[in-house]
Biopython code that builds the backbone (N, CA, C, O; Angstrom):
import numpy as np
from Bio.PDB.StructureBuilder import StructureBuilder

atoms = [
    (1, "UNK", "N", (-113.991, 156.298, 12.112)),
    (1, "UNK", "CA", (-113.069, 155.181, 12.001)),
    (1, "UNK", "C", (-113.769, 154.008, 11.321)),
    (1, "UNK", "O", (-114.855, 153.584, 11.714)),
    (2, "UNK", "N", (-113.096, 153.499, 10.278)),
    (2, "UNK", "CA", (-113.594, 152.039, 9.484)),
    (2, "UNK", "C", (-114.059, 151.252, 10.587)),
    (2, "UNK", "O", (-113.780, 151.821, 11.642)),
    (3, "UNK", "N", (-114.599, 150.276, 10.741)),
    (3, "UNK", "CA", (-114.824, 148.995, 11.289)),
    (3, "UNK", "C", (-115.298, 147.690, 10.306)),
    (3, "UNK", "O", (-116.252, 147.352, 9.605)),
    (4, "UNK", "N", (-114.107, 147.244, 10.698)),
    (4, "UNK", "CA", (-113.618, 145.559, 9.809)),
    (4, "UNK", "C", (-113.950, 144.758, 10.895)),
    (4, "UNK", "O", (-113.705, 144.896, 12.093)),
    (5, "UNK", "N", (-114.752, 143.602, 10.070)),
    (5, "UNK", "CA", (-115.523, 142.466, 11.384)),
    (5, "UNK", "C", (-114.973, 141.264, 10.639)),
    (5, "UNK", "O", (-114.891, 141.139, 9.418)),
    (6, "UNK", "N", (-114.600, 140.378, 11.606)),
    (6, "UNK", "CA", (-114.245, 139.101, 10.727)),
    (6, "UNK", "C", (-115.666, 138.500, 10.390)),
    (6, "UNK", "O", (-116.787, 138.803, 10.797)),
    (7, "UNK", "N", (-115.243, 137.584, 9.545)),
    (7, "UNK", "CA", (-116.505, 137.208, 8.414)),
    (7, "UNK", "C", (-116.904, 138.314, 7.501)),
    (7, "UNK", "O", (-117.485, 137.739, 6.580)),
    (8, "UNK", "N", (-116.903, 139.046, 7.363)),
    (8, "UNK", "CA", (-117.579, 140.574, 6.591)),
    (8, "UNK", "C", (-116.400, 140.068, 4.911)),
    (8, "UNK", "O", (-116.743, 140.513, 3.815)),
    (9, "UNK", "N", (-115.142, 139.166, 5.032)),
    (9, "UNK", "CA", (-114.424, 139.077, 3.953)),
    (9, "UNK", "C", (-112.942, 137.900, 4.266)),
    (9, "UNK", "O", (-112.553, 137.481, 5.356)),
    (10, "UNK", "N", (-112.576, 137.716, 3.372)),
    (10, "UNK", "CA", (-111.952, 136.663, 3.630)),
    (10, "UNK", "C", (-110.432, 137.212, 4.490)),
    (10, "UNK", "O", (-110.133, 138.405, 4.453)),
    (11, "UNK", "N", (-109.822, 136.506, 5.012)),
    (11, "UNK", "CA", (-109.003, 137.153, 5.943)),
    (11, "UNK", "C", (-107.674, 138.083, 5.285)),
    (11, "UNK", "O", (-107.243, 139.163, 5.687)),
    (12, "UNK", "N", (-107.273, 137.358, 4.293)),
    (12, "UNK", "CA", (-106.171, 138.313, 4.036)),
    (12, "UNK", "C", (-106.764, 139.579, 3.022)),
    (12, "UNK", "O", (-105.989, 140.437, 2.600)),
    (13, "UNK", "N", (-108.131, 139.589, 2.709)),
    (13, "UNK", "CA", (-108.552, 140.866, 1.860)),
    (13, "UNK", "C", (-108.455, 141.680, 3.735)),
    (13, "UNK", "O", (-107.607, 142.462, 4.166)),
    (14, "UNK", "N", (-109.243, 141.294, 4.197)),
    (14, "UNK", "CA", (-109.320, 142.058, 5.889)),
    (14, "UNK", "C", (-108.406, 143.033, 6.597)),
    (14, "UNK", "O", (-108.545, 144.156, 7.082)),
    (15, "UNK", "N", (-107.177, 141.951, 6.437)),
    (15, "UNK", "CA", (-105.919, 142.668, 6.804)),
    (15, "UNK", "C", (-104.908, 143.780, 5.773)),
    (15, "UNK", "O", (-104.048, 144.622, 6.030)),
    (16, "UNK", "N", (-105.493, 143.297, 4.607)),
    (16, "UNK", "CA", (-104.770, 144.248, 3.730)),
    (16, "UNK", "C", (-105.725, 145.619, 3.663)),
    (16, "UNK", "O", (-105.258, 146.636, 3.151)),
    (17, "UNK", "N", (-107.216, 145.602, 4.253)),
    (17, "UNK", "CA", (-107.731, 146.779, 4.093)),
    (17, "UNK", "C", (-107.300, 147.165, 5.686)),
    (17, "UNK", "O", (-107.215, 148.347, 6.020)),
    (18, "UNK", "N", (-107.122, 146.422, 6.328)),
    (18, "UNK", "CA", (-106.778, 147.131, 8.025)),
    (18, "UNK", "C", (-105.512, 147.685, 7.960)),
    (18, "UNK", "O", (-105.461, 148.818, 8.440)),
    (19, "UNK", "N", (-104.214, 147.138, 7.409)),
    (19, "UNK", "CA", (-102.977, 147.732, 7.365)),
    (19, "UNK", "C", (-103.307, 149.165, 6.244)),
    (19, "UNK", "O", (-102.917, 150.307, 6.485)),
    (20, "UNK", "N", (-104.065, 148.775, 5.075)),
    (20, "UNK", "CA", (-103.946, 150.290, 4.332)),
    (20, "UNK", "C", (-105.151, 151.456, 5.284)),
    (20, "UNK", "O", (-104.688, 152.519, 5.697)),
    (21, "UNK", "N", (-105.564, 151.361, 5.355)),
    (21, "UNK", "CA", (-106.666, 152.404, 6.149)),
    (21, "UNK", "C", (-106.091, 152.945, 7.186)),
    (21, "UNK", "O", (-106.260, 154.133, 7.459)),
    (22, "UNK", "N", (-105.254, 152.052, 7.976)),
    (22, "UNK", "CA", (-104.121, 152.843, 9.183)),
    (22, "UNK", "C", (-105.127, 153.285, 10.399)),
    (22, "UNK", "O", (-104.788, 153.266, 11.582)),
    (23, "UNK", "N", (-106.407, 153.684, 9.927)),
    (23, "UNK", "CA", (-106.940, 153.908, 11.426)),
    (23, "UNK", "C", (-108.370, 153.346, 11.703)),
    (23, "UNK", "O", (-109.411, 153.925, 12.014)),
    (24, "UNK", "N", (-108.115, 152.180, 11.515)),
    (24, "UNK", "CA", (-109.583, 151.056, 11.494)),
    (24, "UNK", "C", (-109.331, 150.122, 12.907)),
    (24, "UNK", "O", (-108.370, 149.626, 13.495)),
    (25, "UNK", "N", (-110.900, 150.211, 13.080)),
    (25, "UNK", "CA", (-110.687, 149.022, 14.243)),
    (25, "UNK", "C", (-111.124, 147.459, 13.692)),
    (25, "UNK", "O", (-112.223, 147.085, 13.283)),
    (26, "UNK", "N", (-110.237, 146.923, 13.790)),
    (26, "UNK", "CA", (-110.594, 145.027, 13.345)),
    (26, "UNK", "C", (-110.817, 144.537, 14.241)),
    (26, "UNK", "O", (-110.142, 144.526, 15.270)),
    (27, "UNK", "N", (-112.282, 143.789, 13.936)),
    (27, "UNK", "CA", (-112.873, 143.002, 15.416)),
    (27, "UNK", "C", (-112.739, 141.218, 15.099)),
    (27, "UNK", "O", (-113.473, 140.625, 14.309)),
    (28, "UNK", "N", (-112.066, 140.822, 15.594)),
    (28, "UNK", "CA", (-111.856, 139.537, 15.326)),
    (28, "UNK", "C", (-111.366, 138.100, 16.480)),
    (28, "UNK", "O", (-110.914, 138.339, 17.600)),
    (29, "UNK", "N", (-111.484, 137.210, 16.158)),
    (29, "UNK", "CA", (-111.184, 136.655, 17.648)),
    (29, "UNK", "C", (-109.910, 135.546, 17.632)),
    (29, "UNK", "O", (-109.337, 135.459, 16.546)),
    (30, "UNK", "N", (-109.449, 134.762, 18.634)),
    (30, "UNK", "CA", (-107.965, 134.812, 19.027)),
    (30, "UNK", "C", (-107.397, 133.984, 17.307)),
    (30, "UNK", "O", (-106.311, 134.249, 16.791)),
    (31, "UNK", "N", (-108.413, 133.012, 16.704)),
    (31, "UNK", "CA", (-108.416, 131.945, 16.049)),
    (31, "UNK", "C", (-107.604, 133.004, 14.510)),
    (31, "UNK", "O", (-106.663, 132.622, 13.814)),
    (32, "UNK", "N", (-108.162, 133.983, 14.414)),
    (32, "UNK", "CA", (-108.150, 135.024, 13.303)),
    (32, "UNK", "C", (-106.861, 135.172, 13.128)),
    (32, "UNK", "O", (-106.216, 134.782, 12.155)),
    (33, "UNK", "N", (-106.366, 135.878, 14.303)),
    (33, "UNK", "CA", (-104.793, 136.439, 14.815)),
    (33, "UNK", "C", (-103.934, 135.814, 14.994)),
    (33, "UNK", "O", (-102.954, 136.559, 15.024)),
    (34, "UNK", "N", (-103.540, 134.423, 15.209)),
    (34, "UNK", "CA", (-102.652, 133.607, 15.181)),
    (34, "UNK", "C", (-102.320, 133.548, 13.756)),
    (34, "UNK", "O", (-103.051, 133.182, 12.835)),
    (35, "UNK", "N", (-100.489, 134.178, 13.684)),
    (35, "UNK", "CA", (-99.550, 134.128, 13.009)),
    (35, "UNK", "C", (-99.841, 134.744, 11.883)),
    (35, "UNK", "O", (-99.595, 134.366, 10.738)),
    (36, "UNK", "N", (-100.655, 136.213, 12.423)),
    (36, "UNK", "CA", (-100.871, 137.687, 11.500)),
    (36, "UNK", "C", (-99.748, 138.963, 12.412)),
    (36, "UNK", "O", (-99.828, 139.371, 13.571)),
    (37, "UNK", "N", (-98.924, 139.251, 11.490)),
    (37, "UNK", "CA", (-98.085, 140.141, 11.698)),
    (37, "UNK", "C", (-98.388, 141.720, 11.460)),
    (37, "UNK", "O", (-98.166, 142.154, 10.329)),
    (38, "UNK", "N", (-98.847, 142.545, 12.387)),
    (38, "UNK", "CA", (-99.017, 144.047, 11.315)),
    (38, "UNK", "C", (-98.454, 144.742, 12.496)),
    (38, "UNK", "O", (-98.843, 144.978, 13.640)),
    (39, "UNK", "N", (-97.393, 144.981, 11.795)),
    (39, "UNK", "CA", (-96.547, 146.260, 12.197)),
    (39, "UNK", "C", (-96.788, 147.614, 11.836)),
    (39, "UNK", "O", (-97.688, 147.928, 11.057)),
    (40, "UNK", "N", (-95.871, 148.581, 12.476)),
    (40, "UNK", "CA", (-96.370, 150.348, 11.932)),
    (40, "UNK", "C", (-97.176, 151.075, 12.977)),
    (40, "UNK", "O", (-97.181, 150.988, 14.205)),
    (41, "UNK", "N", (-98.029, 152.007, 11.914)),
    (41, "UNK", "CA", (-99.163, 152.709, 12.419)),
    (41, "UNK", "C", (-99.993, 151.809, 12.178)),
    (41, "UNK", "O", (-101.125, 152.288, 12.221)),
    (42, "UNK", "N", (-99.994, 150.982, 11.998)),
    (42, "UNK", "CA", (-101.979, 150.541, 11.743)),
    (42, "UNK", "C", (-102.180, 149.567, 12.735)),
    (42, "UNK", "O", (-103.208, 148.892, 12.800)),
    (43, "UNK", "N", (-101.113, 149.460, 13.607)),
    (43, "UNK", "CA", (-101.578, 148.705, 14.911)),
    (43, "UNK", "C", (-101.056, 149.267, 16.149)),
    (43, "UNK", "O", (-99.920, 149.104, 16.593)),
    (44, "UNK", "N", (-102.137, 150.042, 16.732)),
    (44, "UNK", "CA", (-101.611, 150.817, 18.127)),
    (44, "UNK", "C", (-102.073, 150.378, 19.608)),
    (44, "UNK", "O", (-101.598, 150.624, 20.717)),
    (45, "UNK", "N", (-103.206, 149.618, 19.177)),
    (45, "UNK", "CA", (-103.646, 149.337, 20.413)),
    (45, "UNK", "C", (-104.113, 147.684, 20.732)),
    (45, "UNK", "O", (-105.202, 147.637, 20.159)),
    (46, "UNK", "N", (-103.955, 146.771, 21.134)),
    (46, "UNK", "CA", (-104.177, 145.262, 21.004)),
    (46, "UNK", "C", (-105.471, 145.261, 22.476)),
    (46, "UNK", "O", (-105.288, 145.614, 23.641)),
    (47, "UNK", "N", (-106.746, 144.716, 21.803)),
    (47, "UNK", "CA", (-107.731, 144.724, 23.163)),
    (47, "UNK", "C", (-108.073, 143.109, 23.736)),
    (47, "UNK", "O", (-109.028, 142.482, 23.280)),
    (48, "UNK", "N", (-107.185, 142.557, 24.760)),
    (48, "UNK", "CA", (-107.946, 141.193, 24.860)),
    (48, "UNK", "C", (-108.913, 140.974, 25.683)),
    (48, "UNK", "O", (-108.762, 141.441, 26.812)),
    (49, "UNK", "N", (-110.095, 140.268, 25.409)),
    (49, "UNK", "CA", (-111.071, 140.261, 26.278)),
    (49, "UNK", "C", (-110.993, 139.284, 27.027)),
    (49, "UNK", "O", (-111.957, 139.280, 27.793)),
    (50, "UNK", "N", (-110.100, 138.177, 27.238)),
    (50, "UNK", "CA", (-109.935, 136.843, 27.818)),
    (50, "UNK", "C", (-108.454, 136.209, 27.472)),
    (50, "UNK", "O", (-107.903, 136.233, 26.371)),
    (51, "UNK", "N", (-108.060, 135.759, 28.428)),
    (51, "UNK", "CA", (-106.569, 134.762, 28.120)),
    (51, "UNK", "C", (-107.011, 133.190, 27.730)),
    (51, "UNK", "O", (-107.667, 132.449, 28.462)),
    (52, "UNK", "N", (-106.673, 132.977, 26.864)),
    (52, "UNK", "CA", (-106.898, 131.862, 26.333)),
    (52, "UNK", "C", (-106.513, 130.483, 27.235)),
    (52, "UNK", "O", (-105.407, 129.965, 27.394)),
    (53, "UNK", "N", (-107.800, 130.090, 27.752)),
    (53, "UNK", "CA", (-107.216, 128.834, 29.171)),
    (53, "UNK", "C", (-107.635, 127.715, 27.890)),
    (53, "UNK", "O", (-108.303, 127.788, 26.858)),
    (54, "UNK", "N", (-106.959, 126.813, 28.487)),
    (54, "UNK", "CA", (-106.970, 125.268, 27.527)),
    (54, "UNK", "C", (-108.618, 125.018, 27.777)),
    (54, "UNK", "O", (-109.302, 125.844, 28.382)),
    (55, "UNK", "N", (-109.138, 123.819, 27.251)),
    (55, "UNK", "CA", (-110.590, 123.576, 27.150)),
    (55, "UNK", "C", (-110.352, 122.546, 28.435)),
    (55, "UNK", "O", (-109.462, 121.704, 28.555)),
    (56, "UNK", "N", (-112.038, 123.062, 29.879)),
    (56, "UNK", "CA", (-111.783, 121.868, 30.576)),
    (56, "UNK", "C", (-112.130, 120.368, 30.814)),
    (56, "UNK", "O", (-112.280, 119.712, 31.845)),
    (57, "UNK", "N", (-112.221, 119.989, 29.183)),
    (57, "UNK", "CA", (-112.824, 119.006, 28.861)),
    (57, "UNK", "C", (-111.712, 118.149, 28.168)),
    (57, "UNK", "O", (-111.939, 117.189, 27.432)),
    (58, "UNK", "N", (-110.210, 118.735, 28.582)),
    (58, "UNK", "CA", (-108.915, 118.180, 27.825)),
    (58, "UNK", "C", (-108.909, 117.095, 28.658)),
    (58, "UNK", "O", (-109.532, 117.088, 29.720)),
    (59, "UNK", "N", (-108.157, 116.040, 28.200)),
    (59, "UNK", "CA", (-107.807, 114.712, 28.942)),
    (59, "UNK", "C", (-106.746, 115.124, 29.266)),
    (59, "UNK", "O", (-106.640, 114.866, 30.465)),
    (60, "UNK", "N", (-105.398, 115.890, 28.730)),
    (60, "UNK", "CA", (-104.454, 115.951, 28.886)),
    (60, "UNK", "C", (-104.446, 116.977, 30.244)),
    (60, "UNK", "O", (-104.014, 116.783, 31.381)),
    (61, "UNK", "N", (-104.981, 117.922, 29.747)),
    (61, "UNK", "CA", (-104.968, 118.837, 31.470)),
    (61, "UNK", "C", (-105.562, 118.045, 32.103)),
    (61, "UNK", "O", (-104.687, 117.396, 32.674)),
    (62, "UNK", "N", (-106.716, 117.585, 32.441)),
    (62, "UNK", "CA", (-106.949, 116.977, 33.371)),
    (62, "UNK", "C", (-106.575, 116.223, 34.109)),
    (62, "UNK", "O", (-106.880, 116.095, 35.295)),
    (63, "UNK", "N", (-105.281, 115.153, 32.962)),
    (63, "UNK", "CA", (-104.477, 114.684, 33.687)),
    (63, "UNK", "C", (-103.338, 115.511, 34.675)),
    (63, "UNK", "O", (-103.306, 115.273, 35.883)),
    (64, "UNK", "N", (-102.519, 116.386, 34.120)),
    (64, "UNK", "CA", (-102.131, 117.143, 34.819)),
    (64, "UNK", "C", (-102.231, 118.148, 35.719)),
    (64, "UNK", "O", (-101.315, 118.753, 36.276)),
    (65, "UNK", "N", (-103.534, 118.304, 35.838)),
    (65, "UNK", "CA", (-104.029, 118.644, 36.755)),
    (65, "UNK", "C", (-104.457, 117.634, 38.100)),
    (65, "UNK", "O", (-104.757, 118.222, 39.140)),
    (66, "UNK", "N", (-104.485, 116.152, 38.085)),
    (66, "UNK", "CA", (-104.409, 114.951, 38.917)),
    (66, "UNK", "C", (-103.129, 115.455, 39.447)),
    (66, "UNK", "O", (-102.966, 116.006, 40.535)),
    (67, "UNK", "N", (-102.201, 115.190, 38.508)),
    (67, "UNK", "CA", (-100.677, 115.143, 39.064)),
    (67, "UNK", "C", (-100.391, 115.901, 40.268)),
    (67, "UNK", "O", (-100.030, 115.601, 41.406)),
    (68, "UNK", "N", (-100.792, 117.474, 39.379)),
    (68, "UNK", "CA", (-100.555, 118.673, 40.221)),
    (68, "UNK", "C", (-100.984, 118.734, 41.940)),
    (68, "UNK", "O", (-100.374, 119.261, 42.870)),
    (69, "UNK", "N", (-102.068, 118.098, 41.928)),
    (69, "UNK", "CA", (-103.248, 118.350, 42.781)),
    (69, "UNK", "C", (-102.505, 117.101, 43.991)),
    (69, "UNK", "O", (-102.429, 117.537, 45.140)),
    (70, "UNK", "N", (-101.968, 115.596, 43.768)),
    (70, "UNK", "CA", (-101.835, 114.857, 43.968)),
    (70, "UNK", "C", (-100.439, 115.312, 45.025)),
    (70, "UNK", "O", (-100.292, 115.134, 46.234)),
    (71, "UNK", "N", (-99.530, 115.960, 44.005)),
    (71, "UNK", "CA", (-97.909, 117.252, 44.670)),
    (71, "UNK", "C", (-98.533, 117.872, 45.824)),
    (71, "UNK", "O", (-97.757, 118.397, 46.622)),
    (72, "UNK", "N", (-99.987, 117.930, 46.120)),
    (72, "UNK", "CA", (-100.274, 119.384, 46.632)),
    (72, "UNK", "C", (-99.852, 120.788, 46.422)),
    (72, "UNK", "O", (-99.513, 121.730, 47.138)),
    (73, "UNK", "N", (-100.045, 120.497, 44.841)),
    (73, "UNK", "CA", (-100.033, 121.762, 44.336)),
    (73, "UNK", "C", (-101.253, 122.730, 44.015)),
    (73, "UNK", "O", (-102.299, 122.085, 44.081)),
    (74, "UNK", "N", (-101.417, 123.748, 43.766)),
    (74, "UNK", "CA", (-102.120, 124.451, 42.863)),
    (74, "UNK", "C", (-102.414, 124.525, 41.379)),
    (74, "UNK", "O", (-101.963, 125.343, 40.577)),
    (75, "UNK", "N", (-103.340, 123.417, 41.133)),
    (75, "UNK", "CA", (-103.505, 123.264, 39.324)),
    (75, "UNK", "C", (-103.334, 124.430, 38.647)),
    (75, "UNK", "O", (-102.357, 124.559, 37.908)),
    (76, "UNK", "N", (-104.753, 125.977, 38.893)),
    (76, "UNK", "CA", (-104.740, 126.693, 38.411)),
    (76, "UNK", "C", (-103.370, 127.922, 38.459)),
    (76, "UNK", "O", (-102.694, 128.531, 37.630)),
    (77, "UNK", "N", (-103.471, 127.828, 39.961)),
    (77, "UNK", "CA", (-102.041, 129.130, 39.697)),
    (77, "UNK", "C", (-100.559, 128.492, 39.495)),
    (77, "UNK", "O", (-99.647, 129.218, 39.101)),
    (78, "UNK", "N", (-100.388, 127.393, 39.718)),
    (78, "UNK", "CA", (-99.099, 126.633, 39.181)),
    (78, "UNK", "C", (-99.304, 126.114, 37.728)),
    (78, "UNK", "O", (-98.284, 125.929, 37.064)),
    (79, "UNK", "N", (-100.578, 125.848, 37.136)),
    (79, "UNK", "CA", (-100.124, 125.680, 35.738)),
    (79, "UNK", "C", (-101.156, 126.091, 35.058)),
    (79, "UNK", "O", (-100.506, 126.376, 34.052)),
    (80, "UNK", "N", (-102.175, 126.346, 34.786)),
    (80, "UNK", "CA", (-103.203, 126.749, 33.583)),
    (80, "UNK", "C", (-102.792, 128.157, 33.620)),
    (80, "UNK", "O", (-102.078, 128.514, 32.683)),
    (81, "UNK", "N", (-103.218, 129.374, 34.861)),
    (81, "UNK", "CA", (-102.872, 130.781, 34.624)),
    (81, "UNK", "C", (-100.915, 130.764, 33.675)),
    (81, "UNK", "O", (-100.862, 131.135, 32.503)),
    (82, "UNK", "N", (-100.115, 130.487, 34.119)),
    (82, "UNK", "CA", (-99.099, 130.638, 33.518)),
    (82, "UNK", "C", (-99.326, 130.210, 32.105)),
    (82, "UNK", "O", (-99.028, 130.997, 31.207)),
    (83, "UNK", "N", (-99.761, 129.190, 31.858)),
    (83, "UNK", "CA", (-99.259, 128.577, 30.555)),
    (83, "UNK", "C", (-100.521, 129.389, 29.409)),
    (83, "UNK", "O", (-100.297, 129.159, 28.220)),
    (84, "UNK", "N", (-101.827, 130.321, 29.720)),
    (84, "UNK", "CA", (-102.655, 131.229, 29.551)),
    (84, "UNK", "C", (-101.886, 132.415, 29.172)),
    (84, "UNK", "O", (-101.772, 132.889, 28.042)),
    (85, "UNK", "N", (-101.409, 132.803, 30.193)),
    (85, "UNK", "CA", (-100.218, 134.016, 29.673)),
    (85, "UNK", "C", (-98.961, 133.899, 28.862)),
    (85, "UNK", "O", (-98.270, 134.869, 28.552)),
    (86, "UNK", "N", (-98.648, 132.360, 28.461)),
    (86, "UNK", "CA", (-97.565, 131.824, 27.548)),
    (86, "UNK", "C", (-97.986, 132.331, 26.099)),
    (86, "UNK", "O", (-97.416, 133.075, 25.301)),
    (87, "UNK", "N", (-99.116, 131.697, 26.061)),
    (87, "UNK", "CA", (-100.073, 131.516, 24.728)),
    (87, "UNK", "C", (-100.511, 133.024, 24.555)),
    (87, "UNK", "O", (-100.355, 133.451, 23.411)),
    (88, "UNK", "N", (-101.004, 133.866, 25.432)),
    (88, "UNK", "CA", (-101.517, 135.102, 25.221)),
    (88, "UNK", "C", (-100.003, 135.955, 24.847)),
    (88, "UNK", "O", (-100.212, 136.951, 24.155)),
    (89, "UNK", "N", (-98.637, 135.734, 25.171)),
    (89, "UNK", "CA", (-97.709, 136.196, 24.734)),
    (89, "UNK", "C", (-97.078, 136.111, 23.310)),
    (89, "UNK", "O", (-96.559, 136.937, 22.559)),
    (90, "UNK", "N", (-97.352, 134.681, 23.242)),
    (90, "UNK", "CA", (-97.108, 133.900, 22.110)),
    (90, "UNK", "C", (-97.865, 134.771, 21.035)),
    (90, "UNK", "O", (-97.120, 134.549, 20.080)),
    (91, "UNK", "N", (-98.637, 135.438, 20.644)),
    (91, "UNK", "CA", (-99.665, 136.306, 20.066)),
    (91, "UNK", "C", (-99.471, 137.052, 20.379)),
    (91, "UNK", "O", (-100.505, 137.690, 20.182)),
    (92, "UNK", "N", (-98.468, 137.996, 21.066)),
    (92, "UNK", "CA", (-98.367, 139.249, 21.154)),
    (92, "UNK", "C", (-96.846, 139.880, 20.363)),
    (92, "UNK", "O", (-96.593, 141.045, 20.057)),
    (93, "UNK", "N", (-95.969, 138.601, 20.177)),
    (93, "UNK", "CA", (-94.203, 138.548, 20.240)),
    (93, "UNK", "C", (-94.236, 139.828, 18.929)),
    (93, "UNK", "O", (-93.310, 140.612, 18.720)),
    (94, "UNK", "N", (-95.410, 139.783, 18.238)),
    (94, "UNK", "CA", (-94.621, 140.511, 16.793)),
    (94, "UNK", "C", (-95.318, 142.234, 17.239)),
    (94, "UNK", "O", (-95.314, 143.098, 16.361)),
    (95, "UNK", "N", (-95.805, 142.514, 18.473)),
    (95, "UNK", "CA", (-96.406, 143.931, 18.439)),
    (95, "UNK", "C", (-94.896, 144.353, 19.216)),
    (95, "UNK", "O", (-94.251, 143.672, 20.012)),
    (96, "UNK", "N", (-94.540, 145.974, 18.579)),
    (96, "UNK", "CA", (-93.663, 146.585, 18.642)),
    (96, "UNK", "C", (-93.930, 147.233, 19.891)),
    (96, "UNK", "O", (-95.096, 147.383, 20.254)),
    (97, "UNK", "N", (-92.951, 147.638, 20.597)),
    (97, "UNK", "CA", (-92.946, 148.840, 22.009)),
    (97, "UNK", "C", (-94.151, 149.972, 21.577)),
    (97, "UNK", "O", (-95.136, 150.080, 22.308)),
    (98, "UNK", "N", (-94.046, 150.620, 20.623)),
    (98, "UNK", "CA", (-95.406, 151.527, 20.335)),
    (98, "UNK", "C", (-96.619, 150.973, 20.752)),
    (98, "UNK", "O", (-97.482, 151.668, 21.289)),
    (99, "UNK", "N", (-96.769, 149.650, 20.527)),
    (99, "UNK", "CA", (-98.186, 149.435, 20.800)),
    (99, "UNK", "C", (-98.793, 149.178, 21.702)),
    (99, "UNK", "O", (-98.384, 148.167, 22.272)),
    (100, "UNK", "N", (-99.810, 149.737, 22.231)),
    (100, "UNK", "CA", (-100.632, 149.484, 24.026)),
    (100, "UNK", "C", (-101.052, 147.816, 23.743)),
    (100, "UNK", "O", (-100.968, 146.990, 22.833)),
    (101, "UNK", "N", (-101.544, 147.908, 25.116)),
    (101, "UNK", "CA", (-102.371, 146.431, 24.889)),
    (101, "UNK", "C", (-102.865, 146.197, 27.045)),
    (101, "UNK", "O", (-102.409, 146.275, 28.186)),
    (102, "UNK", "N", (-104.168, 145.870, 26.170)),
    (102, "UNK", "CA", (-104.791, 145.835, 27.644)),
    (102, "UNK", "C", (-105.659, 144.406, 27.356)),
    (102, "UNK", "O", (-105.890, 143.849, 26.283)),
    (103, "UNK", "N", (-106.084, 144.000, 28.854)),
    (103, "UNK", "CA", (-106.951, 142.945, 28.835)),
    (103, "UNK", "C", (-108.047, 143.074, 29.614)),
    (103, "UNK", "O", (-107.906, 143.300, 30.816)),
    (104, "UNK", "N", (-109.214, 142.959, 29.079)),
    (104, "UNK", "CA", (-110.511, 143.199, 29.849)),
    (104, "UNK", "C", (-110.794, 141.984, 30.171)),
    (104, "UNK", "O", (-110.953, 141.224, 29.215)),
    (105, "UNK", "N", (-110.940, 141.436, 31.479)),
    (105, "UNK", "CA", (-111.071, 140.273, 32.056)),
    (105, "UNK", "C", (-112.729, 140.549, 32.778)),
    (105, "UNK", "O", (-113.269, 139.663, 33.441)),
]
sb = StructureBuilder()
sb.init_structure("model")
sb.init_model(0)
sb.init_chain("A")
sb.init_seg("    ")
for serial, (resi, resn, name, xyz) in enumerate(atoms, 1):
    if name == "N":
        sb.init_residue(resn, " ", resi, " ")
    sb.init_atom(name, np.array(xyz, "f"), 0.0, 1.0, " ", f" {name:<3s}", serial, name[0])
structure = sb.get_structure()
């Protein structure tokens, strides 16, 4: 099987050799894949190694995370895990029923 690494070429030469080759693995990370579409055979399996949590150095979460905390709520399972799996969906909307997809946490 090919193996395509990001950086190895500029991104859309990358994807046009990953969609023609049909059975290559592309190693690339979340920044790459945002608002790349490949449908078909040449995408069967989606591997995430992490859900994308906001940075915890945001002012903005942090503020909302005051808020949350203040409700006596749960910051993380009332709002960072959900809105993690928003964004990790959000990046998934264009893979078809054929395609697996797992997350190694």
């Amino acid at each position: 099987m090919p193996l395509l690494m990001q950086g190895d070429g500029a991104k859309s030469e990358l994807l046009d050799r990953f969609r023609q080759l049909g059975n290559a693995i592309l190693v690339a990370s979340q920044s790459f894949w945002e608002g790349v579409d490949v449908r078909g055979d040449a995408l069967s399996l989606v591997v995430i190694d992490k859900l994308p949590f906001a940075p915890p150095d945001d002012p903005v979460l942090a503020a909302r995370i005051d808020k949350l905390r203040e409700a006596g709520r749960n910051p993380f399972m009332d709002y960072q895990l959900p809105r993690a799996g928003d964004q990790h969906e959000a990046g998934r909307r264009a893979v078809d029923s054929a395609t697996r997809a797992i997350a190694v946490c």
